[in-house]
N, C-alpha and C positions, 0 to 999 in steps of 0.2 A: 343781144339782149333778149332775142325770141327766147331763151331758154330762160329766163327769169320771171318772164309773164308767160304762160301756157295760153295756150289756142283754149277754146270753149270745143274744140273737136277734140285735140290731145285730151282738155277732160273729161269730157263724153266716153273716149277708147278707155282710159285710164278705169274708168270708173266703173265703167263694164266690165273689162277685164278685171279687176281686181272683184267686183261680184261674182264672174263665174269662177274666179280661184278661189272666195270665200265658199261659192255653192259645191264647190269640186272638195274642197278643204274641210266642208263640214260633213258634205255626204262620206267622202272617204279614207280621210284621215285624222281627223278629231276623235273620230269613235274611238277608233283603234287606239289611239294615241290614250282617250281618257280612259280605255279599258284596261292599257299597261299600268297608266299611273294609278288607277284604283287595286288592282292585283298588286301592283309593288308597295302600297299603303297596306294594303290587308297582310301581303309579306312581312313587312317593316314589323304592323302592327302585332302579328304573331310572334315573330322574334323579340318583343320587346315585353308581352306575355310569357313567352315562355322562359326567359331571362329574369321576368318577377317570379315566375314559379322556381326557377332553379336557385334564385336566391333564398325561397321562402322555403324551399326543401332542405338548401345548405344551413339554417340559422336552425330550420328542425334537429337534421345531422349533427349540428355542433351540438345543440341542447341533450340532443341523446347521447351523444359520446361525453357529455359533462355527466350525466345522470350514472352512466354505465363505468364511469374512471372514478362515481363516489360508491357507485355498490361493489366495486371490484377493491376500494380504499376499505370499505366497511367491512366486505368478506375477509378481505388478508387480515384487518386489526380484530377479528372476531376469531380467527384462525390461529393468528398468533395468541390471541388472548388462554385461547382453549388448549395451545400446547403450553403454555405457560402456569396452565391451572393444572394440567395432567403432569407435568415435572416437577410442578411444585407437590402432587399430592403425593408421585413416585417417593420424589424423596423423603417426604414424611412418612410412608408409610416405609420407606427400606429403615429410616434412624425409629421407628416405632420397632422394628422385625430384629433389627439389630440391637434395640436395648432392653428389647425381653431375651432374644437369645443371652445377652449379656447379665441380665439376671438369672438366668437359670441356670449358666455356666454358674456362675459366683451361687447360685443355691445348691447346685449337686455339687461343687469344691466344700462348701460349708457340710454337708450330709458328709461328703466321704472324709471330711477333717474331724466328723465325730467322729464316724463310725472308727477310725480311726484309731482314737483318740479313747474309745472306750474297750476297743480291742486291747489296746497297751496297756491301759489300767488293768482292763482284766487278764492277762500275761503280769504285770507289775506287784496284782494282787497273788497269785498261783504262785509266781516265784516267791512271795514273801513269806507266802505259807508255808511253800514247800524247806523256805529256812528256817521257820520258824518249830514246824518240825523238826528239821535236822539240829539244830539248837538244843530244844525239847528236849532231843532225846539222847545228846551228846548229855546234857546236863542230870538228865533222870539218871544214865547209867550211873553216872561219877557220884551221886548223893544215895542212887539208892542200891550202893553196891554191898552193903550188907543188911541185914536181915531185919535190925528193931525201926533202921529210914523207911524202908518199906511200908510195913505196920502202921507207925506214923502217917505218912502219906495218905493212907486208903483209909485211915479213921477221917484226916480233913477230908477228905474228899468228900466221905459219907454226909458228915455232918456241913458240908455247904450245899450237898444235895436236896437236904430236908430245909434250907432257909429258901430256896430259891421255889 
């Protein structure tokens, strides 16, 4: 039972010893010990900064790749808008190109349908004449094949000259 009640010497040794392990312990291992643990808090504490900054850089990064996927949305729909406005003009101005050519066809077909058209008349008229002539003068011979038709003839004649 000595080991269950200590001597007032064992606690004397005890207690000294155990002061110069405190005095040995604080001189030259607490330092060290509290200089790792503050260095591994200031470690901790930096990684755990620099961990806020890389999330607050990443919500940056996401917000600009949002900003830069709406201007590159907005360029294509302005892009597309602009070739849709240049194909639409194309094609109006090619049915504008092509329906004056198409009028102008149809207006030089109408000119040379006169000209045409007045050429034959006047061929139509030369031919009439030219029988009208030939007629004329089939019929002059045959009436005025002797001498008093004649006479006759160049009296009217004279006297329609003087009415007109």
């Amino acid at each position: 039972m000595d080991l269950l009640t200590p001597d007032i010497g064992l606690l004397f040794w005890q207690l000294v010893v155990f002061l110069l392990l405190f005095f040995l312990l604080s001189r030259f291992a607490w330092k060290p010990i509290a200089q790792g643990l503050k260095e591994r808090e200031h470690e901790i504490q930096s990684a755990l900064d620099m961990a806020e900054r890389t999330r607050n850089e990443m919500v940056k990064l996401q917000s600009d790749n949002q900003k830069m996927q709406a201007e590159a949305r907005a360029e294509r729909d302005a892009i597309i808008r602009a070739a849709k406005e240049t194909s639409d003009r194309m094609i109006a101005e090619a049915r504008d190109k092509a329906s004056a050519e198409g009028t102008r066809i149809l207006e030089d077909a109408r000119e040379a349908l006169q000209s045409e058209r007045q050429a034959m008349l006047a061929q139509i008229k030369q031919e009439v004449v030219t029988l009208s002539i030939d007629i004329a003068e089939k019929v002059l011979r045959k009436e005025l094949s002797d001498k008093s038709s004649q006479e006759q003839l160049v009296k009217t004649l004279v006297a329609d000259a003087h009415l007109n």
